[in-house]
KEVEXNU-464976 format. One line per field, with one value per atom (N, C-alpha, C): atom name; residue in three letters; x, y, z. Coordinates in steps of 0.2 Angstrom, whole numbers, plus 5000, padded with zeros to 4 digits. Last residue first. Layout:
# residues N
name = (CA	...)
resn = (ala	...)
c1 = (X	...)
c2 = (Y	...)
c3 = (Z	...)
# end
This chain:
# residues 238
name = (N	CA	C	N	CA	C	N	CA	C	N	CA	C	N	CA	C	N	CA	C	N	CA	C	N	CA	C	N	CA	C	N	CA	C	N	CA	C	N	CA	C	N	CA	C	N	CA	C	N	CA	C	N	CA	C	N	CA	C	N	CA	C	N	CA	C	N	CA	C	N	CA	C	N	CA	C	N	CA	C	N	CA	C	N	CA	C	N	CA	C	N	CA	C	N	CA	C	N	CA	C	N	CA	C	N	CA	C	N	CA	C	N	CA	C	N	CA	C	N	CA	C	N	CA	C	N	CA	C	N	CA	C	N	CA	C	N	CA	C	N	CA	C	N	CA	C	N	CA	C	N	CA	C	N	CA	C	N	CA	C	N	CA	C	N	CA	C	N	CA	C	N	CA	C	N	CA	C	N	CA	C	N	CA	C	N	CA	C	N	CA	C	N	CA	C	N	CA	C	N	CA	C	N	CA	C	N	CA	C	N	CA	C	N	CA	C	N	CA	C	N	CA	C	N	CA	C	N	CA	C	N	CA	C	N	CA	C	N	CA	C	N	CA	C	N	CA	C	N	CA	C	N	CA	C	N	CA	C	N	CA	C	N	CA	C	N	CA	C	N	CA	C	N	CA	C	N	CA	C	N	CA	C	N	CA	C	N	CA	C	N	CA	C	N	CA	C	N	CA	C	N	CA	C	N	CA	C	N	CA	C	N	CA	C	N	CA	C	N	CA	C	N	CA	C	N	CA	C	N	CA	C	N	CA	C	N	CA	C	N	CA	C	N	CA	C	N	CA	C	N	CA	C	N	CA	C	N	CA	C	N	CA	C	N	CA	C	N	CA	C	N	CA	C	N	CA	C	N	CA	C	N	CA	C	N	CA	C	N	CA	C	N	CA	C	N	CA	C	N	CA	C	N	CA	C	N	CA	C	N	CA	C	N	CA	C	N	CA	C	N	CA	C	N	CA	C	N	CA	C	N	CA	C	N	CA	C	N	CA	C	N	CA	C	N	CA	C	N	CA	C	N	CA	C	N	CA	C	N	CA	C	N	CA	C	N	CA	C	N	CA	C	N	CA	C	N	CA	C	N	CA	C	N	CA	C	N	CA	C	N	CA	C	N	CA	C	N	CA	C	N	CA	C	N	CA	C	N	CA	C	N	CA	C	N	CA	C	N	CA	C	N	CA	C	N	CA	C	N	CA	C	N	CA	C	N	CA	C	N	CA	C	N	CA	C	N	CA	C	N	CA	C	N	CA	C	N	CA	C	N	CA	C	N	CA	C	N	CA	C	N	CA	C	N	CA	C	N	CA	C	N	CA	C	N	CA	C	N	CA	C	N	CA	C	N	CA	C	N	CA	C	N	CA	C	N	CA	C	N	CA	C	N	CA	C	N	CA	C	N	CA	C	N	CA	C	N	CA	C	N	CA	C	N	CA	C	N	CA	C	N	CA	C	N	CA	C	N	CA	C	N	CA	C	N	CA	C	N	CA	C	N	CA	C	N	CA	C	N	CA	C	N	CA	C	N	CA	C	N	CA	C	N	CA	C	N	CA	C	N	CA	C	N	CA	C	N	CA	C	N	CA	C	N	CA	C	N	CA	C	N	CA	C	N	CA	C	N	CA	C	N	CA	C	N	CA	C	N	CA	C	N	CA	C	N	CA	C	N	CA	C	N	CA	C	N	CA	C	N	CA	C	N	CA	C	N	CA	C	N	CA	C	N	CA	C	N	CA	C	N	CA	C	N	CA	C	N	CA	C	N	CA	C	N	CA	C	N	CA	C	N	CA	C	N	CA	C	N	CA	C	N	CA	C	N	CA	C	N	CA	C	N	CA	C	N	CA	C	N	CA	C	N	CA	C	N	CA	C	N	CA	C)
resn = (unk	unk	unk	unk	unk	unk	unk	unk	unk	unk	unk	unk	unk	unk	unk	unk	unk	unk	unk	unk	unk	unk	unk	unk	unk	unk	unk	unk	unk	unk	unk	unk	unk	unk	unk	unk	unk	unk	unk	unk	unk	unk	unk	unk	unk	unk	unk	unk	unk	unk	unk	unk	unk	unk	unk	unk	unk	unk	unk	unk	unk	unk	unk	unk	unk	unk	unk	unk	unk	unk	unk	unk	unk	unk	unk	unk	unk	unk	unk	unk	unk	unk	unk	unk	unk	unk	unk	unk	unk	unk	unk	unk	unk	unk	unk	unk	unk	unk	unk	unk	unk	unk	unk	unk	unk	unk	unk	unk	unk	unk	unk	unk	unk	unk	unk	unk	unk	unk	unk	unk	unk	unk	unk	unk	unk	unk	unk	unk	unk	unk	unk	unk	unk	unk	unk	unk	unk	unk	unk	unk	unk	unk	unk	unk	unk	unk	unk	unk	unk	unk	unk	unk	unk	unk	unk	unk	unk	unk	unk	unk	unk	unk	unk	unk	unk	unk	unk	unk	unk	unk	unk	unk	unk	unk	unk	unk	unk	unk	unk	unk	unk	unk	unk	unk	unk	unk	unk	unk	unk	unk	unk	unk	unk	unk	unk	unk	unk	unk	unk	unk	unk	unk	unk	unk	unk	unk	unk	unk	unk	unk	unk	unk	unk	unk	unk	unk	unk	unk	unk	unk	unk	unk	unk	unk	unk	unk	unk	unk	unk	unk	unk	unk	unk	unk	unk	unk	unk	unk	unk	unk	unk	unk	unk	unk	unk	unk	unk	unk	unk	unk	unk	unk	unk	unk	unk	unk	unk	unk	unk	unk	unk	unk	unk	unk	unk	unk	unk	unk	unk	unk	unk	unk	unk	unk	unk	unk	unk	unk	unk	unk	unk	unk	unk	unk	unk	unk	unk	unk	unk	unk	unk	unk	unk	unk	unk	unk	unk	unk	unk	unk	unk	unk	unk	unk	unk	unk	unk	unk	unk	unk	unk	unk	unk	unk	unk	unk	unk	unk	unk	unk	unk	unk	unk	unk	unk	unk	unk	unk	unk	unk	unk	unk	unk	unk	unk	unk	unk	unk	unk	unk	unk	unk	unk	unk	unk	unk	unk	unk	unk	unk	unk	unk	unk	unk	unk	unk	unk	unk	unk	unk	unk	unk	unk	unk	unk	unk	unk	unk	unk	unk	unk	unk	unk	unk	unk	unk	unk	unk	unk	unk	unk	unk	unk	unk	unk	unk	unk	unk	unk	unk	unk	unk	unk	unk	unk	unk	unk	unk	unk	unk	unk	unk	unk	unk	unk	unk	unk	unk	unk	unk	unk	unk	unk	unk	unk	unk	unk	unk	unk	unk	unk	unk	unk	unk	unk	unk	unk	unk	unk	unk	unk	unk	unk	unk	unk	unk	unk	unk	unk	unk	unk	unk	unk	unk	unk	unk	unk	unk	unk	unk	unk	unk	unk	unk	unk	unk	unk	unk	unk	unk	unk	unk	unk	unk	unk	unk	unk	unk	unk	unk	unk	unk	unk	unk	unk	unk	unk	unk	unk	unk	unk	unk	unk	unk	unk	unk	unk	unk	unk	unk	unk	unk	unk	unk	unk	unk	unk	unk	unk	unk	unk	unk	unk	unk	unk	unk	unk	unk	unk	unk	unk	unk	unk	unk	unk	unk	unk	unk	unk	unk	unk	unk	unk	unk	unk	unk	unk	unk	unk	unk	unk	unk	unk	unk	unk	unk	unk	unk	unk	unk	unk	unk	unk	unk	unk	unk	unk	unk	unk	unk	unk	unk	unk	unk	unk	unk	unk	unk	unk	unk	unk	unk	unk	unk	unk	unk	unk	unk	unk	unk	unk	unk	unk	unk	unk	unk	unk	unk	unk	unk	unk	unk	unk	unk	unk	unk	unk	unk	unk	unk	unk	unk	unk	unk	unk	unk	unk	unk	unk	unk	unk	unk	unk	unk	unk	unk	unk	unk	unk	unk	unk	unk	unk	unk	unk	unk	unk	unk	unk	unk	unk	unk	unk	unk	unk	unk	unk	unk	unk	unk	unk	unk	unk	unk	unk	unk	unk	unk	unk	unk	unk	unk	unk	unk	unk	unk	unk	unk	unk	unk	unk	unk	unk	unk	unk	unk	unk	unk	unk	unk	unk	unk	unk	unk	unk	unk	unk	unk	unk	unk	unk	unk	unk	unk	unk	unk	unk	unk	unk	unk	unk	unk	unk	unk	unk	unk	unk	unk	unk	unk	unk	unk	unk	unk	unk	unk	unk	unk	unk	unk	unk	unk	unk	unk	unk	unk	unk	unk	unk	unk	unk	unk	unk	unk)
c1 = (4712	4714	4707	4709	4706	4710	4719	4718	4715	4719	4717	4716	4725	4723	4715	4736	4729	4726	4748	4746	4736	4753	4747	4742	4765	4758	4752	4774	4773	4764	4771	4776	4772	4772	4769	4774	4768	4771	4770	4767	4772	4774	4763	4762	4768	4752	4760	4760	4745	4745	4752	4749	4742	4740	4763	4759	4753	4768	4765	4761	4771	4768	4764	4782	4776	4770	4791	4788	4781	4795	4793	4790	4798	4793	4789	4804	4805	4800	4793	4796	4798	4788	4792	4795	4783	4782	4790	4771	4776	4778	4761	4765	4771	4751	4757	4758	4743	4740	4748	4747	4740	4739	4761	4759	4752	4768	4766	4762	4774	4771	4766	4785	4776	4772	4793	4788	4782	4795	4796	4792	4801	4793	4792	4810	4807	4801	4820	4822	4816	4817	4813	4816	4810	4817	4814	4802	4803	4808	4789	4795	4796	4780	4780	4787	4765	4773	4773	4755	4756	4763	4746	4750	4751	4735	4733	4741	4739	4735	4733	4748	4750	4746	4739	4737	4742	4746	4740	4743	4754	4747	4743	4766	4760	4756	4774	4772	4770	4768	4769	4767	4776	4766	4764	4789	4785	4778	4789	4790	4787	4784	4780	4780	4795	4787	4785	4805	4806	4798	4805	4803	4803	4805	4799	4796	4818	4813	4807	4825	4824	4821	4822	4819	4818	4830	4823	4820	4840	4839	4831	4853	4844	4843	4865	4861	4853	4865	4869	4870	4856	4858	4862	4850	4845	4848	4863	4859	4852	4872	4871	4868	4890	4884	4881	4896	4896	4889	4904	4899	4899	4919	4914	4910	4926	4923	4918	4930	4933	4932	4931	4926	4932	4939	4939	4934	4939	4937	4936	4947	4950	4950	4935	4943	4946	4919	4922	4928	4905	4911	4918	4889	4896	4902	4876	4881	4886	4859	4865	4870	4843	4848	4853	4829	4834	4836	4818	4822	4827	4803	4807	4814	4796	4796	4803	4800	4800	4800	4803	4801	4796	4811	4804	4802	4823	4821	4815	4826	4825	4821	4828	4821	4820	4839	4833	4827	4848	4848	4840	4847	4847	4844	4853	4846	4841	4865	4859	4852	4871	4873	4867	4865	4862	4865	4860	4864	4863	4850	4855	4857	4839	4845	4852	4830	4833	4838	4813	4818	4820	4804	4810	4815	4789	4795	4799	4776	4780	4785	4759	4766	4771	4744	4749	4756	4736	4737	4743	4733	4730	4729	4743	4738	4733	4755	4755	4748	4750	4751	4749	4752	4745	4745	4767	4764	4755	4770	4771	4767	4767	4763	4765	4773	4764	4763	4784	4784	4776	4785	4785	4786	4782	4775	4780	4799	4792	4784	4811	4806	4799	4823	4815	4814	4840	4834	4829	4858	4851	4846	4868	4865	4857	4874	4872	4869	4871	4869	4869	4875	4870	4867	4888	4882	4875	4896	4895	4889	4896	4892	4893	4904	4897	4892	4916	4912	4905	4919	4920	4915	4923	4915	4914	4930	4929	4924	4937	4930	4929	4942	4947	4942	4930	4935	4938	4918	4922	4925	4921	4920	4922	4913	4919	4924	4899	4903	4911	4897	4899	4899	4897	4904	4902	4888	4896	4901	4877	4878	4885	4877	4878	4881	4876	4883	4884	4861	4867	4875	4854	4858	4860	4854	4857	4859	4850	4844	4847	4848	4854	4849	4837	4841	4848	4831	4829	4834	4832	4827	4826	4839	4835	4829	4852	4850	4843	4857	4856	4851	4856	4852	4852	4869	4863	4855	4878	4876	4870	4878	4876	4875	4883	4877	4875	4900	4895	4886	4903	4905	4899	4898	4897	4895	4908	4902	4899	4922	4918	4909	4927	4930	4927	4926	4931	4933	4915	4920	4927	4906	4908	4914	4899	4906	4908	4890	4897	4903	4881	4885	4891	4879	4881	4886	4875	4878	4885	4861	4866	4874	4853	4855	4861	4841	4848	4848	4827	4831	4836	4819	4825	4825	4809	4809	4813	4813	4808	4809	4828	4823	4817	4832	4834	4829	4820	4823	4824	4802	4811	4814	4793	4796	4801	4777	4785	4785	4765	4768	4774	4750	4758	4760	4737	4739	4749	4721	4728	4731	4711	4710	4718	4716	4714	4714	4715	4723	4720	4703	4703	4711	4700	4701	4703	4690	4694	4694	4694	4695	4691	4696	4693	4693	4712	4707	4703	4718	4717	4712	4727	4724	4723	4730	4726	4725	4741	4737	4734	4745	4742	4737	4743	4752	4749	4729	4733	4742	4719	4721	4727	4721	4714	4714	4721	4722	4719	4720	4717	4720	4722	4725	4723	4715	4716	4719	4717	4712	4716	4725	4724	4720)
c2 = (4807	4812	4819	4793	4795	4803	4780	4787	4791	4770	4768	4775	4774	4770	4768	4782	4785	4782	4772	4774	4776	4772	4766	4768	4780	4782	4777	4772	4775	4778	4758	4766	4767	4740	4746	4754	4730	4730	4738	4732	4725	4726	4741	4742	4737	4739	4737	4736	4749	4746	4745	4745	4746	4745	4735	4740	4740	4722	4726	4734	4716	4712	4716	4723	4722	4719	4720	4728	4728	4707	4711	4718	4710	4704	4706	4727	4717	4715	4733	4731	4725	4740	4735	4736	4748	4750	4746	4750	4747	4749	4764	4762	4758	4770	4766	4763	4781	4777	4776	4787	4784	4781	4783	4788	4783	4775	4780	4784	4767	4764	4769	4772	4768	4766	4773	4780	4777	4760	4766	4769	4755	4754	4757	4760	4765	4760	4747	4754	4761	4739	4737	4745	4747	4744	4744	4757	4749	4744	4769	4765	4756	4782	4777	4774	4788	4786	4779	4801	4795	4794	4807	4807	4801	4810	4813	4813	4802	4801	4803	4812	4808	4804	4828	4821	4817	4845	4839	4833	4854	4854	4851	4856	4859	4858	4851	4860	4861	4838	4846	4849	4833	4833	4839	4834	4839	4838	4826	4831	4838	4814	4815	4824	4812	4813	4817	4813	4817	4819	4801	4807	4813	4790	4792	4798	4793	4795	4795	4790	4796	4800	4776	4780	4787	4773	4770	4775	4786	4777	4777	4797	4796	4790	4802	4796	4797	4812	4810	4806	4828	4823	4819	4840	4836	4831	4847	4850	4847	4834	4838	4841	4824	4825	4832	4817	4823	4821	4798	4806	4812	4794	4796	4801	4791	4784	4787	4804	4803	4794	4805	4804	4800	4821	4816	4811	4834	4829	4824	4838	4837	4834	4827	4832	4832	4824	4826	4831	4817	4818	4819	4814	4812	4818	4817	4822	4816	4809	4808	4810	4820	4812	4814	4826	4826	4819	4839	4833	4831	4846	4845	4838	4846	4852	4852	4842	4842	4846	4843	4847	4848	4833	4832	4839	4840	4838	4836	4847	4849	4848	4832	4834	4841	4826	4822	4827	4835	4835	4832	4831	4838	4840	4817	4819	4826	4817	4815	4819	4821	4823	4821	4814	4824	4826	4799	4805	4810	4788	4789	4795	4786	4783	4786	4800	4796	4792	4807	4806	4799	4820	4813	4815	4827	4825	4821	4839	4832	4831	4842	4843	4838	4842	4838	4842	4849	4853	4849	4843	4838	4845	4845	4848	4849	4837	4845	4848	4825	4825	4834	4824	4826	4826	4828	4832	4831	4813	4822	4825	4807	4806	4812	4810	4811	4810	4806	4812	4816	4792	4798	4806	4785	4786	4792	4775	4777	4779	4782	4777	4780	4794	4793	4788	4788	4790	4789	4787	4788	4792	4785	4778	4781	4797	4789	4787	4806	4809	4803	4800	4805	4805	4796	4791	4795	4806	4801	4798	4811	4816	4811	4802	4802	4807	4805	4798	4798	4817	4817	4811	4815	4815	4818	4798	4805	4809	4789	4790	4797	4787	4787	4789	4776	4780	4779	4766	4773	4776	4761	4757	4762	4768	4767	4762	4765	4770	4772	4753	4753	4758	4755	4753	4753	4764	4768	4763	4756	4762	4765	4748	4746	4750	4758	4752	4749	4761	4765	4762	4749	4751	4755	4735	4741	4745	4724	4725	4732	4715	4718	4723	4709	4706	4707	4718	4719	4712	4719	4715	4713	4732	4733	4727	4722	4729	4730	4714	4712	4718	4724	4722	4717	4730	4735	4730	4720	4723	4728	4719	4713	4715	4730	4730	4723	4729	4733	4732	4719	4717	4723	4724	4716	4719	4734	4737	4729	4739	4737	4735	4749	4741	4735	4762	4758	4750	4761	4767	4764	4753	4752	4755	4763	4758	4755	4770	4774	4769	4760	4764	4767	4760	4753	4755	4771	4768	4762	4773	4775	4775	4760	4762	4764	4766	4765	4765	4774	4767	4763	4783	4782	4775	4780	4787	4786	4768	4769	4777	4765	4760	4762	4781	4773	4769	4787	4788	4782	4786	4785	4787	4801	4796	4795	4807	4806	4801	4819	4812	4811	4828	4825	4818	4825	4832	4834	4820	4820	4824	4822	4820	4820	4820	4827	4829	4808	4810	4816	4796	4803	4805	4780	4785	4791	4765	4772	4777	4756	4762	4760	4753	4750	4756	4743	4751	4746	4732	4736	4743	4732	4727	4732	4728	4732	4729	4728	4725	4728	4725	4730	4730	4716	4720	4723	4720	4717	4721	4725	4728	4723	4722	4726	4728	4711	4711	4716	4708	4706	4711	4701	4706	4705	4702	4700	4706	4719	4712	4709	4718	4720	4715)
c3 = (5119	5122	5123	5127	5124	5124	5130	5135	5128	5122	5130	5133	5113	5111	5116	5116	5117	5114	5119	5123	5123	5105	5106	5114	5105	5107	5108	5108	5112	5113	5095	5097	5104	5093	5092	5096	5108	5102	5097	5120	5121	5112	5134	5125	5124	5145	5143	5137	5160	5155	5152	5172	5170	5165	5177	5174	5174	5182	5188	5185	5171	5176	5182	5165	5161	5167	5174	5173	5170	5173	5180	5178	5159	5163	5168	5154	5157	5160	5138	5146	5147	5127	5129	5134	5143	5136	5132	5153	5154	5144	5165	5157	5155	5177	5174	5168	5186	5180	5177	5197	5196	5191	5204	5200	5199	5212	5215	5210	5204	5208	5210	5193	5190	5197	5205	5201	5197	5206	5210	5208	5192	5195	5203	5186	5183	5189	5190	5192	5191	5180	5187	5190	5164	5167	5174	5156	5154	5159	5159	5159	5156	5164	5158	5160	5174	5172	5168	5175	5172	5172	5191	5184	5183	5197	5193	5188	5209	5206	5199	5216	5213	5208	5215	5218	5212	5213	5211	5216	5214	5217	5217	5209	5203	5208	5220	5215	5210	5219	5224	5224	5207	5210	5212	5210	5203	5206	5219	5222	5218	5215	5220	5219	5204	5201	5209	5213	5208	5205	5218	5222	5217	5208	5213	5217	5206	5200	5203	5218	5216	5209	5219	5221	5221	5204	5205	5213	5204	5204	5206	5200	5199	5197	5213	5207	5209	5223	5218	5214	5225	5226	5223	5218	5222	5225	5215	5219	5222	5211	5210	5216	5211	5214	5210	5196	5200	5201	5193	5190	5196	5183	5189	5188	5174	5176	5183	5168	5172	5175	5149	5157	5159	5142	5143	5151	5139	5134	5135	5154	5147	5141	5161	5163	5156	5169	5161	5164	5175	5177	5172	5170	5173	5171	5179	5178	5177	5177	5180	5176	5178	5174	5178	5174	5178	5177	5166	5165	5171	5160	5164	5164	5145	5151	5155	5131	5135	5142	5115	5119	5127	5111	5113	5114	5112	5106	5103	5123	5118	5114	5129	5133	5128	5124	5121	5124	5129	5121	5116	5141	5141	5134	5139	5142	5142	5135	5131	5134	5147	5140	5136	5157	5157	5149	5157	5157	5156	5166	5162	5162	5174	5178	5171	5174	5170	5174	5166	5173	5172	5162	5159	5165	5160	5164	5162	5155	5153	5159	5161	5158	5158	5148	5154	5154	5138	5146	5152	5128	5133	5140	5123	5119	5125	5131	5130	5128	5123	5131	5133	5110	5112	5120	5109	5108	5109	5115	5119	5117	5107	5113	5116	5095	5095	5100	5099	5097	5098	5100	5107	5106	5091	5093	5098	5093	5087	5092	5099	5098	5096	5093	5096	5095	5092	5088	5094	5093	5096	5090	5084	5086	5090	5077	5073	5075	5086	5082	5078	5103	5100	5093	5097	5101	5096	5095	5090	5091	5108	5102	5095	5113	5114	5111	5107	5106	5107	5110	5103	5102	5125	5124	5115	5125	5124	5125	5139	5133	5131	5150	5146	5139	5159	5159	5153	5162	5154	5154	5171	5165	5161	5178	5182	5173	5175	5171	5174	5181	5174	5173	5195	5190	5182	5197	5198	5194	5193	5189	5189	5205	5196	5192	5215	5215	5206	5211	5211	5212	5211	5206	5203	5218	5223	5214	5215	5215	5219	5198	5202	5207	5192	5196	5201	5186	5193	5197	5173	5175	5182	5174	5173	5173	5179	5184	5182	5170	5175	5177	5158	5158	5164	5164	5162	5162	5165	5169	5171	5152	5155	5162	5143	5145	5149	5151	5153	5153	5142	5151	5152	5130	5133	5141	5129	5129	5131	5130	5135	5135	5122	5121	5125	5124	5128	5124	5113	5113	5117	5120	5115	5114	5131	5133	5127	5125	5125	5128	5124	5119	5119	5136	5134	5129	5142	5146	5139	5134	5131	5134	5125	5131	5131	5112	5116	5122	5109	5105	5110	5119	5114	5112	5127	5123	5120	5132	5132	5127	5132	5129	5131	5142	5139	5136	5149	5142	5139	5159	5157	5149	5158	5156	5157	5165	5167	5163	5165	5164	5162	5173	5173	5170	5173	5175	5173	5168	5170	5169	5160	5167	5171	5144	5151	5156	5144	5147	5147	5150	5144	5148	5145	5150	5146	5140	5137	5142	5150	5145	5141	5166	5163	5157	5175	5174	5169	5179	5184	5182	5163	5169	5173	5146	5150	5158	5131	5138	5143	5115	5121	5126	5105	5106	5114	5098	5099	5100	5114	5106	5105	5127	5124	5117	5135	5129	5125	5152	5145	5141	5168	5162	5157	5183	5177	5171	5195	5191	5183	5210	5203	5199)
# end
C-alpha cells in the first residue's frame, strides 16, 4: 500500500487516489459500537452490575487486538451481566446512546447514491435492532443475549447464521450480502473502529477506519481521525 498522506486535516488517505464517486459502489457495512454510536454498549450495561472497569478493559484489550479469540472475550464479559435488567438497558438506550456525528448524512447520501446499508455488530440485537430503525438502515446482524424474567442470563443465544458475530463473521456477513446482491466484494465499503471489524475492512474494496485503534487506522484506506462520519464524502464524491 502506498504512503499515507493527509488529505484534509484530521483525514487520511492511502492506497487510492480521490476523489472517488460512492455511486460506483454498491454496499456499505458499518460497525456500531464507537463507530455509528457513541458507546460501547457491553461496558454500559456492566455499569448497571457494578462492573463496568473489570469489563471495558477487556473491550478495549479486544478491540486493540490484543486479545486476539474474541468470542472467548465476548462470553466473559457478558458472563459479567448477569442479574442486569433489561429496565437498564432501555436506560442505556435512551441517556447514554447517541449517533456519532455525520452518520445520519452518510446514510442518508449512501442510500441516495443507490448503496445499500449494513451494520454488522460484535454488539447487540437490543440496540442494534433500535440503532438499524433509527438509521434507517437496510440490514443488521448482532449478538442475541439471553433474557429469563427481565433479567440477563450472562449468556447469549445462538441464532439461524450461528453464534457470535466476531471479526470473521462480519466478513462473511459482507461477502455473503455481496452474493446476493451480485456484486464484487470490490464494489463495497466497510467502515469500522476495532481490530475485530478489519476482517470485513479487508475484504471489502474501499475501507474506513473512523477514530480507530492504531492497528485499524494503519491498515485503512481511509481514517477520519477527526470530525463525523461523513467527512467520508470528503473523498467519495457522491
Amino acid at each position: 500500500m502506498t504512503h499515507a498522506t493527509e488529505f484534509a486535516p484530521g483525514l487520511v488517505v492511502q492506497g487510492i487516489q480521490p476523489p472517488l464517486s460512492l455511486s460506483s459502489y454498491k454496499l456499505i457495512a458499518f460497525d456500531m459500537d464507537s463507530t455509528l454510536i457513541n458507546i460501547e454498549c457491553v461496558d454500559e450495561i456492566a455499569d448497571a452490575a457494578g462492573r463496568k472497569a473489570e469489563v471495558a478493559a477487556i473491550t478495549e484489550a479486544a478491540m486493540q487486538g490484543l486479545i486476539t479469540d474474541f468470542k472467548e472475550s465476548l462470553r466473559q464479559r457478558v458472563a459479567l451481566l448477569k442479574g442486569v435488567t433489561v429496565g437498564h438497558m432501555e436506560r442505556v438506550f435512551a441517556e447514554r446512546l447517541r449517533f456519532n456525528p455525520g452518520a445520519k448524512e452518510l446514510i442518508t447520501a449512501a442510500k441516495a447514491a443507490g448503496l445499500t446499508t449494513l451494520l454488522v455488530s460484535g454488539g447487540f440485537t437490543f440496540f442494534a435492532d433500535r440503532v438499524r430503525a433509527g438509521l434507517g438502515i437496510d440490514f443488521a446482524r448482532s449478538n442475541m443475549l439471553e433474557v429469563e424474567n427481565g433479567l440477563l442470563t450472562g449468556r447469549m443465544v445462538d441464532q439461524s447464521w450461528g453464534d457470535i458475530c466476531d471479526g470473521a463473521e462480519k466478513r462473511r456477513t459482507l461477502l455473503e450480502v455481496a452474493s446476493l446482491m451480485g456484486i464484487s466484494p470490490a464494489q463495497a465499503i466497510a467502515v469500522g473502529d476495532g481490530a475485530n471489524d478489519l476482517p470485513m475492512m479487508a475484504a471489502a474494496g474501499l475501507s474506513v477506519a473512523y477514530h480507530a485503534k492504531p492497528a485499524v487506522r494503519a491498515q485503512a484506506k481511509i481514517a477520519i481521525n477527526q470530525g463525523g462520519l461523513d467527512r467520508i464524502l470528503e473523498v467519495l464524491q457522491p
